[in-house]
N, CA, C and O of each residue as an XYZ file, in Angstrom:
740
protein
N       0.855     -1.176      0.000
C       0.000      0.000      0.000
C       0.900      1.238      0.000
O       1.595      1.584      0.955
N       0.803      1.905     -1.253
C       1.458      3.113     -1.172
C       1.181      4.284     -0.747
O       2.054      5.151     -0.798
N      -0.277      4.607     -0.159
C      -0.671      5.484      0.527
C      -1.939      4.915      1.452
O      -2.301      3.743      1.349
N      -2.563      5.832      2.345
C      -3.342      5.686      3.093
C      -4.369      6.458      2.889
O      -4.300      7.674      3.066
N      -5.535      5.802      2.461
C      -6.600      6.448      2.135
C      -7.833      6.770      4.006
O      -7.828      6.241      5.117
N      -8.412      7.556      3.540
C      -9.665      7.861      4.487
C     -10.355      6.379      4.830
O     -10.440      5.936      5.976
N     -10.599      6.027      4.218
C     -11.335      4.710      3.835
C     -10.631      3.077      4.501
O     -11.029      1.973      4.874
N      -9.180      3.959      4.303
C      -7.811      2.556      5.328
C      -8.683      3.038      6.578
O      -9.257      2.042      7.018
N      -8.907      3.822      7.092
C      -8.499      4.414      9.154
C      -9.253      3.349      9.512
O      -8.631      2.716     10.365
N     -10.767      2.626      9.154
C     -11.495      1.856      9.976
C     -10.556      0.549     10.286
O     -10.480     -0.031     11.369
N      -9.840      0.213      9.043
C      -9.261     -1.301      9.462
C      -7.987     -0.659     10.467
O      -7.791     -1.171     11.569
N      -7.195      0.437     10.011
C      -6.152      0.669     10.864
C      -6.110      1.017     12.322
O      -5.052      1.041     12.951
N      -7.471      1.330     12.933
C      -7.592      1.915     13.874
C      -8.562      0.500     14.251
O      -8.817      0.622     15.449
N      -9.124     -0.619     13.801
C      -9.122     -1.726     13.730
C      -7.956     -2.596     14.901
O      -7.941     -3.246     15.946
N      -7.134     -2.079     13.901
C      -6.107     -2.957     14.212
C      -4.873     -2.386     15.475
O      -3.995     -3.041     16.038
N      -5.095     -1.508     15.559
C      -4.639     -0.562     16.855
C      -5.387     -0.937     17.971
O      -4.871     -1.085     19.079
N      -6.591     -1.101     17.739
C      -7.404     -1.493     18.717
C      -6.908     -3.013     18.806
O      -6.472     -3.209     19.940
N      -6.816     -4.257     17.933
C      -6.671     -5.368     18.436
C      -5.424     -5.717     19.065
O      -5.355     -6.841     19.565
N      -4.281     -4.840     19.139
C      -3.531     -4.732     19.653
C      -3.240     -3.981     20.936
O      -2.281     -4.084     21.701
N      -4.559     -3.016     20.987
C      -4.370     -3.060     22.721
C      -4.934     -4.089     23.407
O      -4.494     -4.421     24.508
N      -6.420     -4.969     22.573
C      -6.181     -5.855     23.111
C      -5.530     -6.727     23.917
O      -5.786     -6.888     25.110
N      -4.747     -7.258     23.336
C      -3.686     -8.480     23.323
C      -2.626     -8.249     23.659
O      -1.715     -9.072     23.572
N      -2.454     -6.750     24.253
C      -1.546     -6.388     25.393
C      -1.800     -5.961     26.286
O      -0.928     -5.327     26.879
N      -3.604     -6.124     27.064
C      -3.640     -5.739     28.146
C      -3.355     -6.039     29.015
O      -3.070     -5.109     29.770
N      -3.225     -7.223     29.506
C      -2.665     -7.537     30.362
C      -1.167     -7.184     31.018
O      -0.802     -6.892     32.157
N      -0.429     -7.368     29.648
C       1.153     -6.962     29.915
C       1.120     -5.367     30.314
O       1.865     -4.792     31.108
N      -0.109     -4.737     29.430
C       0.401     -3.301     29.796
C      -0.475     -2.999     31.466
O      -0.608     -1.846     31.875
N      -0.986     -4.185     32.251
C      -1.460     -3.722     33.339
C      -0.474     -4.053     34.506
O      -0.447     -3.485     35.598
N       0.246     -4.963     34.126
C       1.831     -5.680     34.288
C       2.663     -4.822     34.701
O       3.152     -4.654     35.818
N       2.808     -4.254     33.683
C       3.832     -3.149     33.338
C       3.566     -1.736     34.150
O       4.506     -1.021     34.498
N       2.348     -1.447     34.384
C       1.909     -0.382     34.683
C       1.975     -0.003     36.130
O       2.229      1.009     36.783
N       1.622     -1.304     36.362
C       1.839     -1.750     38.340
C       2.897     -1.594     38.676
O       2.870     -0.855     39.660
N       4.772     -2.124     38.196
C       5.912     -1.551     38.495
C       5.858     -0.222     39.055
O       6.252     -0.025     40.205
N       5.396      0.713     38.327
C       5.730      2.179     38.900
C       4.152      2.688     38.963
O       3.981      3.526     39.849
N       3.528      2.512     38.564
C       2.400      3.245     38.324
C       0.927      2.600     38.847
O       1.057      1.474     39.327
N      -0.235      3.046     38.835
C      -1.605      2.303     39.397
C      -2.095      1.013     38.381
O      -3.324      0.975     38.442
N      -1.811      0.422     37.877
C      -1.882     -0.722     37.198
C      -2.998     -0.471     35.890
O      -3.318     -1.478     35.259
N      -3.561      0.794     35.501
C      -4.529      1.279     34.886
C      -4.194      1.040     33.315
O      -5.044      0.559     32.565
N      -3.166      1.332     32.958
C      -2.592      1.231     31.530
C      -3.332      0.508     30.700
O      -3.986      1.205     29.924
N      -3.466     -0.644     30.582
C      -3.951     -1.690     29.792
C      -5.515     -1.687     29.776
O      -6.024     -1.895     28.675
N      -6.541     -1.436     31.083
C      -7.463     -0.853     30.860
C      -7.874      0.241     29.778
O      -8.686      0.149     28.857
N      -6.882      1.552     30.261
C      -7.415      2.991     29.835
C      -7.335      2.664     27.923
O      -8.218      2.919     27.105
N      -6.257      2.168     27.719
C      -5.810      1.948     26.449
C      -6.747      1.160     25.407
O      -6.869      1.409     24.207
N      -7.351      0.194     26.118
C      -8.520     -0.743     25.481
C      -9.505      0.244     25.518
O     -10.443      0.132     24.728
N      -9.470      1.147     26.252
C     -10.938      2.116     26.278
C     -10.700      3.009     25.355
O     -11.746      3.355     24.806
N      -9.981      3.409     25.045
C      -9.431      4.545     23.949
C      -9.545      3.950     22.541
O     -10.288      4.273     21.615
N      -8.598      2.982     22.628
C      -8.493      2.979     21.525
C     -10.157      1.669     20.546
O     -10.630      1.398     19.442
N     -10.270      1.443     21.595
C     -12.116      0.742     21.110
C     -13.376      2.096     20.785
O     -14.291      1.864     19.995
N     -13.269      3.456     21.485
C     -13.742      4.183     21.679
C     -12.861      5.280     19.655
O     -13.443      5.964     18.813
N     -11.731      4.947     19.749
C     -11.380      5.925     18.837
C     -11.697      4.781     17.336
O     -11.824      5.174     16.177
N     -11.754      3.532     17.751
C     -11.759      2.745     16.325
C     -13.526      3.032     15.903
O     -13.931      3.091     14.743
N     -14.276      3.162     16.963
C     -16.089      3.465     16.850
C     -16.081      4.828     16.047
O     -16.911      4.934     15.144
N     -15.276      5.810     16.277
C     -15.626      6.973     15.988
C     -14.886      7.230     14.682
O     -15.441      8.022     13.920
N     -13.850      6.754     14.332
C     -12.840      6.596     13.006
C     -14.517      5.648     11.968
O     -14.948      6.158     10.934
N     -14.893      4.852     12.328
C     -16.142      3.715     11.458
C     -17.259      4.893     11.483
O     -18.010      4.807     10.512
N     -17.562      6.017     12.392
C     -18.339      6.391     12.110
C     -18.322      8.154     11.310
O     -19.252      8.871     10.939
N     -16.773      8.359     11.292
C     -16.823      9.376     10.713
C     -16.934      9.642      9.144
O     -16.074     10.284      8.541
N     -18.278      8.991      8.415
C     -18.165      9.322      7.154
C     -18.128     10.713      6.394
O     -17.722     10.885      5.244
N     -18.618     11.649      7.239
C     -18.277     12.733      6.518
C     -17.255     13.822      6.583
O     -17.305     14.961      6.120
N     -16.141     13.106      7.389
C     -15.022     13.892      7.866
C     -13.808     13.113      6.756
O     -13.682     11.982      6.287
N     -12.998     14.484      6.653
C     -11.638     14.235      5.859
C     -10.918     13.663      6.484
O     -11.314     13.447      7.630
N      -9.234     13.005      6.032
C      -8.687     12.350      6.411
C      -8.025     12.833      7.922
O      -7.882     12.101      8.902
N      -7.626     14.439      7.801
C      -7.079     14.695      9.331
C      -8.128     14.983     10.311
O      -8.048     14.869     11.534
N      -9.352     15.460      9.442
C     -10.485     15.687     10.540
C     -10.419     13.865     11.305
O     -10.387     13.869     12.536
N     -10.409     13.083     10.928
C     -10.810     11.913     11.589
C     -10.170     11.249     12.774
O     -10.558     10.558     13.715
N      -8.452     11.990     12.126
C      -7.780     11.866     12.994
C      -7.962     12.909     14.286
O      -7.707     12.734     15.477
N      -8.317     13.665     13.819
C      -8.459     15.018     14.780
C      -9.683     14.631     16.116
O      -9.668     14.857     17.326
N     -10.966     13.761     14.947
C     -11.776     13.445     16.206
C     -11.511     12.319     16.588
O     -12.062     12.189     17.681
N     -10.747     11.018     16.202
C     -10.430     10.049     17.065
C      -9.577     10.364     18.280
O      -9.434      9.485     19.129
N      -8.939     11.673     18.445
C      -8.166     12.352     19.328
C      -9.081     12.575     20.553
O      -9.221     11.990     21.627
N      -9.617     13.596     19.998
C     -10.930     14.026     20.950
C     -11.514     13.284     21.998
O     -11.695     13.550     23.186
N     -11.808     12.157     21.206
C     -12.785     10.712     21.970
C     -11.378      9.762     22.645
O     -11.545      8.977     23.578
N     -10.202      9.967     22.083
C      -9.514      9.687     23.093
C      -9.437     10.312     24.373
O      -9.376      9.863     25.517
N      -9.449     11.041     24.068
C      -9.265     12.705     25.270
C     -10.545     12.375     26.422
O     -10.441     12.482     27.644
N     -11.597     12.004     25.753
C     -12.814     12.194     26.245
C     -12.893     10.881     27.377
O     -13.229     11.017     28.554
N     -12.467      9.478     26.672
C     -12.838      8.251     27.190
C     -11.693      7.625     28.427
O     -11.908      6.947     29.432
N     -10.546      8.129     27.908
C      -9.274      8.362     28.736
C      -8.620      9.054     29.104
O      -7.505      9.130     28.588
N      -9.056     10.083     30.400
C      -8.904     11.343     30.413
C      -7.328     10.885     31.564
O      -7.177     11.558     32.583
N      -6.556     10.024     31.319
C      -5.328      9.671     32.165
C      -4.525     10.341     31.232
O      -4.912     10.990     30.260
N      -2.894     10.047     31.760
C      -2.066     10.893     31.816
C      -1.677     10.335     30.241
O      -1.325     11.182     29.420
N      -1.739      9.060     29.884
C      -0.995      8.426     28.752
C      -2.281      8.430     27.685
O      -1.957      8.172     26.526
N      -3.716      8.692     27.928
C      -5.159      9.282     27.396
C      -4.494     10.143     26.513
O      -4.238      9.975     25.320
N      -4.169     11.386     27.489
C      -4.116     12.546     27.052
C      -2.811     12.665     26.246
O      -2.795     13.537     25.377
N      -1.981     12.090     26.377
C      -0.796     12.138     25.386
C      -1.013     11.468     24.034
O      -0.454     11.896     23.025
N      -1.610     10.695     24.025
C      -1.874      9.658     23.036
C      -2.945     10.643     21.976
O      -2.788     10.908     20.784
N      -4.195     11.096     23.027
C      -4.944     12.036     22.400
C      -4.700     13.139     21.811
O      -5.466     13.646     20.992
N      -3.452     13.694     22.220
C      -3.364     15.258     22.040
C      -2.059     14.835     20.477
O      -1.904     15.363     19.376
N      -1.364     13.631     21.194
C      -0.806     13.493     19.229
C      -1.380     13.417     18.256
O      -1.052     14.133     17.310
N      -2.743     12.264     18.130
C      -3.904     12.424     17.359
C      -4.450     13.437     17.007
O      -4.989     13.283     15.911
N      -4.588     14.565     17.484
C      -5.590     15.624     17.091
C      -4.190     16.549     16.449
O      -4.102     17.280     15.462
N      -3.422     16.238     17.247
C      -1.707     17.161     16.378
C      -1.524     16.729     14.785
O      -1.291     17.313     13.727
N      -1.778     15.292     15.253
C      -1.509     14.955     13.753
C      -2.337     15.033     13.156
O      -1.882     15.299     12.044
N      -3.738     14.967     13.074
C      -4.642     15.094     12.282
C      -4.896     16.776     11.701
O      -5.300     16.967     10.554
N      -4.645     17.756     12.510
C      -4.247     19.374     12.362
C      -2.672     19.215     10.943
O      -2.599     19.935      9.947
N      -2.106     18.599     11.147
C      -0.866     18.832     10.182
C      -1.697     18.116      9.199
O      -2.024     18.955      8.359
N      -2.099     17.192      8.959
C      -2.855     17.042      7.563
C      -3.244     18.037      6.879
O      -2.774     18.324      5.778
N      -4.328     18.793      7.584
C      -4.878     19.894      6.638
C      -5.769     19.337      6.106
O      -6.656     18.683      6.655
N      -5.541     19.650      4.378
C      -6.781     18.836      3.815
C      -6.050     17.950      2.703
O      -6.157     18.036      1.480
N      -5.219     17.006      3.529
C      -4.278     15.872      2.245
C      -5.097     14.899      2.161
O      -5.406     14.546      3.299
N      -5.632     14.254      1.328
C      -7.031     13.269      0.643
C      -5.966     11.847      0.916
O      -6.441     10.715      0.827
N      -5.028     11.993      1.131
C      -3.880     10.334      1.338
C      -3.009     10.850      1.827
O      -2.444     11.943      1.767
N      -2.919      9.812      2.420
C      -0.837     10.025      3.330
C      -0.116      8.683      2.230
O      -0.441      7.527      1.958
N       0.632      9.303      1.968
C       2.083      8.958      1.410
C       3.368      9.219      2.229
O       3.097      9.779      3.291
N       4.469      9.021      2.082
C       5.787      9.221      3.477
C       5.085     10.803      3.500
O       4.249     11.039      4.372
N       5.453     11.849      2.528
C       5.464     12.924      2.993
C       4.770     13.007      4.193
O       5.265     13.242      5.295
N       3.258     12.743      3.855
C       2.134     13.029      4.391
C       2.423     12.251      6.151
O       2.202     12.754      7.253
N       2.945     10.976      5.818
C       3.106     10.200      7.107
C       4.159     10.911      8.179
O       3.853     10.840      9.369
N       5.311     11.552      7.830
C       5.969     12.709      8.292
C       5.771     13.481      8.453
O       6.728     14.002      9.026
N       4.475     14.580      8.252
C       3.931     15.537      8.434
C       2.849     15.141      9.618
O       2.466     16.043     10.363
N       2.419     13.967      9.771
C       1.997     13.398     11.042
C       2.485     13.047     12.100
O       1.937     13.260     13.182
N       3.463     12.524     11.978
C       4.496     12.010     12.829
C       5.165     12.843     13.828
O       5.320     12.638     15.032
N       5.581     13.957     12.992
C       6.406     15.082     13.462
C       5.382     15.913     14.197
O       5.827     16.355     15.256
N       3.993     16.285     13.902
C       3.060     16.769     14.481
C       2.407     15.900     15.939
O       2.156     16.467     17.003
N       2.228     14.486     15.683
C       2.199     14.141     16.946
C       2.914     13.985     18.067
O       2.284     13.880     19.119
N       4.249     13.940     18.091
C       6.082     14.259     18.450
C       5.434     15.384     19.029
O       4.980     15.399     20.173
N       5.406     16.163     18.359
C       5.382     17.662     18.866
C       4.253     18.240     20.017
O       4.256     19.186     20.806
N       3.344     17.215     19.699
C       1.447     17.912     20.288
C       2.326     16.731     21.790
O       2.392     17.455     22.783
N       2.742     15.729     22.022
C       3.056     15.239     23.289
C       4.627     15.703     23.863
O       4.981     15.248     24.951
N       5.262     16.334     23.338
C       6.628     16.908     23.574
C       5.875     18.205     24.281
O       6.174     18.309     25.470
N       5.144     19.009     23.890
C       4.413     19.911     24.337
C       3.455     19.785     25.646
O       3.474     20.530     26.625
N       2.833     18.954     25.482
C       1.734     18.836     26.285
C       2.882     18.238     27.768
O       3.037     18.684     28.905
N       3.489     17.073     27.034
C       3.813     16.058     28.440
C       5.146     17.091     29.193
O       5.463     16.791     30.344
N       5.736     18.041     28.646
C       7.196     18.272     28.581
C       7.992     18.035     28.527
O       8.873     18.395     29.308
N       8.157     17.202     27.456
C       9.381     15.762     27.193
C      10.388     16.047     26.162
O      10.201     16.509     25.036
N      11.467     15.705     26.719
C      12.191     15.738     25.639
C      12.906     14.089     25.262
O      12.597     12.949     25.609
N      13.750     14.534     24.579
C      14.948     13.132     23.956
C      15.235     12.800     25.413
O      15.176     13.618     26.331
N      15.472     11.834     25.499
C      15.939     11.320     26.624
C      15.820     11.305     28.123
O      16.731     11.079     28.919
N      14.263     11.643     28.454
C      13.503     11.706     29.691
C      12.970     10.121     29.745
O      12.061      9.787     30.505
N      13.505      9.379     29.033
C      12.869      7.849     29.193
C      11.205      8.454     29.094
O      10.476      8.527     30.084
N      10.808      8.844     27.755
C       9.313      8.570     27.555
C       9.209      8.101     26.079
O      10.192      7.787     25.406
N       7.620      8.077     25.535
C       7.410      7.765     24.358
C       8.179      8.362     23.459
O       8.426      7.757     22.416
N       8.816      9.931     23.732
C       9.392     10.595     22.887
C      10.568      9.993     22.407
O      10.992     10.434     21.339
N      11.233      9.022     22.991
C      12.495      8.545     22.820
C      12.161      7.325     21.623
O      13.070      6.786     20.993
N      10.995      7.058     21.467
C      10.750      5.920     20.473
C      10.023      7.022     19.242
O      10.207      6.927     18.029
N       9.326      7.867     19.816
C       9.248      8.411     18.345
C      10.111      9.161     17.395
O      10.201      9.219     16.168
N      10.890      9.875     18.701
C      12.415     10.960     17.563
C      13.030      9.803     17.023
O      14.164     10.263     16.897
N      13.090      8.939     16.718
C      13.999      8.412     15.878
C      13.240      7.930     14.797
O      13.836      7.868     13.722
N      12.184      7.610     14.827
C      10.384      7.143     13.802
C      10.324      8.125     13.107
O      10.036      7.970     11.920
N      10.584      9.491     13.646
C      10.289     10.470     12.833
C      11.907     10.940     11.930
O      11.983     11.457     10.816
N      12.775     10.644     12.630
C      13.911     10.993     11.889
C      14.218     10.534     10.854
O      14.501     11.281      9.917
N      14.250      9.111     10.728
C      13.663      7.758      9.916
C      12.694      8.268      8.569
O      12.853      7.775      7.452
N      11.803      9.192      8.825
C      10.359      9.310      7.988
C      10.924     10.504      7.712
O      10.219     11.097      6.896
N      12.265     11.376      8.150
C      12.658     12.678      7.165
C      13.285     11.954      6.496
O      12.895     12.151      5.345
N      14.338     10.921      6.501
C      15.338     10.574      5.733
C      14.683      9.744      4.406
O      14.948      9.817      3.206
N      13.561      8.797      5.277
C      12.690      8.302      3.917
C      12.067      9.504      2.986
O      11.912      9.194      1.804
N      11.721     10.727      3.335
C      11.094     11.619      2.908
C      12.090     12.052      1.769
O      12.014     11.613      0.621
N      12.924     12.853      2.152
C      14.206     13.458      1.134
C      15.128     12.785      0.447
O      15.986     13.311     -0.262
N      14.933     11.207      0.698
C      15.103     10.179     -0.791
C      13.698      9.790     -1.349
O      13.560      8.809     -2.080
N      12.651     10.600     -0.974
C      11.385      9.937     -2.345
C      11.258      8.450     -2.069
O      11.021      7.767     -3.065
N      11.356      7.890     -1.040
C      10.958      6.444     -0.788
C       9.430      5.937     -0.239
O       8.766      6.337      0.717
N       9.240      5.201     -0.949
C       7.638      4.725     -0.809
C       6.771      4.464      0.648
O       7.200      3.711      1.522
N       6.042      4.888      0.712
C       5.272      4.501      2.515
C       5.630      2.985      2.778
O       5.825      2.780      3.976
N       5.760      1.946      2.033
C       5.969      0.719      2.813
C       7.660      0.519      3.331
O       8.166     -0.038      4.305
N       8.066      1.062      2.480
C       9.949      1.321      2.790
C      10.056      2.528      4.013
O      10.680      2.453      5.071
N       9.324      3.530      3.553
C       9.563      4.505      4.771
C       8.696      4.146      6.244
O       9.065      4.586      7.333
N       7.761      3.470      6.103
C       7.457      2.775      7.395
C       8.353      1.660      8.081
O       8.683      1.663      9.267
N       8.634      0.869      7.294
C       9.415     -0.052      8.010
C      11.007      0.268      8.249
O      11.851     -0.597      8.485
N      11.249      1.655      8.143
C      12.754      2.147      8.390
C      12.416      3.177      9.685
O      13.339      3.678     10.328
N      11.089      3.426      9.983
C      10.774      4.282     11.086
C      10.222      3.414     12.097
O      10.004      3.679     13.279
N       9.953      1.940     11.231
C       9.415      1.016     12.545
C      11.104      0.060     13.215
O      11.398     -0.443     14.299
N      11.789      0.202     11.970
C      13.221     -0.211     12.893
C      13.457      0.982     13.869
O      13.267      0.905     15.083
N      13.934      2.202     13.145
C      14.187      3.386     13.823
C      13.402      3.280     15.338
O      14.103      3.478     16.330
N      11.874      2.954     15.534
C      11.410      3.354     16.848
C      11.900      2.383     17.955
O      12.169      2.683     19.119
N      11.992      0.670     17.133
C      12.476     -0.319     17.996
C      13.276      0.228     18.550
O      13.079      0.448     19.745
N      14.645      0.727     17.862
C      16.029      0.945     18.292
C      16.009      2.271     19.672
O      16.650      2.390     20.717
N      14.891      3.124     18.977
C      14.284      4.023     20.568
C      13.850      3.192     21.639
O      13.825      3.703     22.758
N      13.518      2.054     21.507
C      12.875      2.110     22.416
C      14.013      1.046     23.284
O      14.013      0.885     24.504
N      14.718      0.555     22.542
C      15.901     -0.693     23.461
C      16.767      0.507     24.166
O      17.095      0.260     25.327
N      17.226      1.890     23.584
C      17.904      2.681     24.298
C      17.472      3.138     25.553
O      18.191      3.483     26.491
N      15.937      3.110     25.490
C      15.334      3.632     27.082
C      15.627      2.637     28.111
O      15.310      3.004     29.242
N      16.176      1.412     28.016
C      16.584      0.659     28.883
C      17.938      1.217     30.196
O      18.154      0.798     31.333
N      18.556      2.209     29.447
C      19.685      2.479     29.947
C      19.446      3.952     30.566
O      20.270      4.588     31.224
N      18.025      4.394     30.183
C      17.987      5.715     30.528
C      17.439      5.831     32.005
O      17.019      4.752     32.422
N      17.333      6.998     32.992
C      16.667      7.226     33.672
C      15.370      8.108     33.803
O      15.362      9.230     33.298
N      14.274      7.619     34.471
C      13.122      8.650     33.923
C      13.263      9.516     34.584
O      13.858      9.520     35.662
N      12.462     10.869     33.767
C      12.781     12.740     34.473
C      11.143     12.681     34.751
O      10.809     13.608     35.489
N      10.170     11.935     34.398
C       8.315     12.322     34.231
C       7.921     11.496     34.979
O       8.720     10.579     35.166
N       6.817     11.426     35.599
C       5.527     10.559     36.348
C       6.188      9.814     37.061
O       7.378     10.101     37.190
N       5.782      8.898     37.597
C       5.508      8.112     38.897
C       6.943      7.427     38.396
O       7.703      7.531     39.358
N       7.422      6.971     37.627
C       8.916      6.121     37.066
C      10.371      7.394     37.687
O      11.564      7.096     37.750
N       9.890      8.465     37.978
C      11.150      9.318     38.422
C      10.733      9.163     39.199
O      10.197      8.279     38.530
N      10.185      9.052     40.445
C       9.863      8.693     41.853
C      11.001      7.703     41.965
O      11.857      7.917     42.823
N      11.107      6.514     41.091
C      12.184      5.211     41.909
C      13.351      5.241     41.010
O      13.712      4.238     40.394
N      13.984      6.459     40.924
C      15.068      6.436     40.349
C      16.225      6.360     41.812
O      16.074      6.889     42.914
N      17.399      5.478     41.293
C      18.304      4.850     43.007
C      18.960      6.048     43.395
O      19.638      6.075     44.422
């Protein structure tokens, strides 16, 4: 698939959803270490809540959809990782504008906008051990695919290595945000 049509978001946001699924548990796992064990809940609520509203937005453009699957994130998961998650969505769906498909450009013009709407909101930077540390490199990835003219399935899977590689580095980092800088030794 060389671009992403209006018409992709139901299966993609589909499939976002079946994947919080099938990590709730781990992410309630995970969440309990430092935090109230809520994660894996809030996340199934969001993102079941944003895949309903993506199926039902037929008369909205491609960033409007993104813009209101944001919203209803915002709305259904009003937690701390809700609102980050939400406020990239509606970031990225605002940098669309009115682009009828995402292609890399287009997918970089999202990317970098949702980066930005949770760098903002959360106050994060590179290396606070947060999501930001898996997306600056997703997005760095999606300039470099961008300014060689490389196709959305090549420039995705060089921003989906790129984020892995963010995210094995947070192993070594210490957190500066939420309840995870509380148990720093």
């Amino acid at each position: 698939m060389d671009r992403i049509n209006k018409e992709d978001l139901p299966a993609l946001f589909e499939r976002f959803k079946t994947v919080m699924a099938e990590n709730r548990d781990f992410l309630i796992k995970l969440d309990g270490q430092v935090g109230d064990s809520d994660l894996g809940l809030t996340m199934n609520k969001a993102f079941d809540a944003a895949w309903q509203t993506v199926c039902d937005a037929t008369d909205s453009s491609l960033g409007q959809t993104f813009v209101q699957a944001g919203m209803q994130i915002a709305k259904v998961a009003p937690s701390t990782m809700g609102t980050l998650i939400a406020t990239g969505f509606m970031h990225g769906g605002k940098a669309l504008d009115d682009a009828a498909s995402m292609g890399t450009d287009q997918m970089l013009l999202f990317w970098r906008a949702f980066m930005s709407g949770i760098m903002k909101r959360g106050k994060a930077q590179p290396g606070d051990k947060t999501p930001i540390d898996i997306l600056a490199p997703a997005v760095e990835a999606l300039e470099i695919a961008s300014q060689s003219d490389a196709a959305l399935p090549v420039a995705m899977r060089d921003a989906l290595a790129a984020a892995q590689m963010g995210l094995a580095s947070t192993k070594k980092m210490v957190a500066r945000h939420g309840k995870a800088a509380c148990f720093v030794d």
